[in-house]
C-alpha positions in Angstrom: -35.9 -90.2 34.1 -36.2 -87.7 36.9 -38.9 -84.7 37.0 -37.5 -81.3 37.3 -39.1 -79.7 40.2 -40.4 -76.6 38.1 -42.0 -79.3 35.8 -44.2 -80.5 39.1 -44.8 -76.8 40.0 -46.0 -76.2 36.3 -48.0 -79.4 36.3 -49.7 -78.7 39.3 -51.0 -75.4 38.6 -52.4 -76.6 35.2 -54.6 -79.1 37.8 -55.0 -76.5 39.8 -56.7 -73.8 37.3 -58.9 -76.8 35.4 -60.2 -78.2 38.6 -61.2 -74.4 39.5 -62.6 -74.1 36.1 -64.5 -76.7 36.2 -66.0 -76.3 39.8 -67.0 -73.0 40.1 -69.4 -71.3 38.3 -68.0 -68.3 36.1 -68.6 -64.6 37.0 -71.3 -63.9 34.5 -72.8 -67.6 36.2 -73.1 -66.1 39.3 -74.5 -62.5 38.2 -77.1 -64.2 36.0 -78.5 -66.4 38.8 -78.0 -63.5 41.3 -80.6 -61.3 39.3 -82.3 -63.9 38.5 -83.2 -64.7 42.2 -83.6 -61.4 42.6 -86.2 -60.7 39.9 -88.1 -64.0 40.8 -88.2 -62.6 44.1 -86.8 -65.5 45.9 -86.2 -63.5 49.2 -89.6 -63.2 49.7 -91.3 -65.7 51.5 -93.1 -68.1 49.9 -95.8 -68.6 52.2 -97.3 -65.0 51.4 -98.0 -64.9 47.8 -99.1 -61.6 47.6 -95.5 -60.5 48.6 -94.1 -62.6 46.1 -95.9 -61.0 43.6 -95.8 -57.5 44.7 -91.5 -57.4 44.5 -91.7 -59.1 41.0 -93.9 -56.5 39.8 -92.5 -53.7 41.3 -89.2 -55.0 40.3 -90.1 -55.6 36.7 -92.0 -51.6 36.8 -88.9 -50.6 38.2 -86.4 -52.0 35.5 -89.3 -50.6 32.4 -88.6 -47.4 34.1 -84.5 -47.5 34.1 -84.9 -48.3 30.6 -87.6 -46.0 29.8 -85.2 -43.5 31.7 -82.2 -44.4 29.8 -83.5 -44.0 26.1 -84.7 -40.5 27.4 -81.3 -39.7 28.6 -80.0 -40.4 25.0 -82.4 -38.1 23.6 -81.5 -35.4 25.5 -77.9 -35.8 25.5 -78.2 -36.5 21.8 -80.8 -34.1 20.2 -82.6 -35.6 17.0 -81.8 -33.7 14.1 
């Protein structure tokens, strides 16, 4: 019994998209590791601790402040009754 060439086509896409699937990592993969290299402070060099530990503390006083700046945002936009 003989394939019909859109079966192939059909077929191979289906291989196609699970062998993707299964090799890269997803979006939300990448963005996760991304910010968590970046809050680790991974681009700093290693060598020189005190760098290291300078960018994860300004980086962690830095996200305490978008949040602490975001929930006062609310509160202004939104007054308390």
């Amino acid at each position: 019994m003989t394939r019909k060439p859109y079966q192939d086509e059909d077929e191979s896409r289906r291989i196609i998209s699970r062998v993707g699937a299964e090799s890269e990592p997803t979006m939300a993969q990448r963005a996760k590791r991304r910010v968590s290299d970046h809050m680790a402070a991974r681009d700093a060099p290693e060598d020189d601790w005190v760098e290291v530990w300078g960018s994860r503390i300004g980086r962690a006083l830095g996200l305490v402040f978008f949040f602490g700046l975001m929930i006062w945002l609310v509160f202004y936009v939104i007054p308390v009754i």
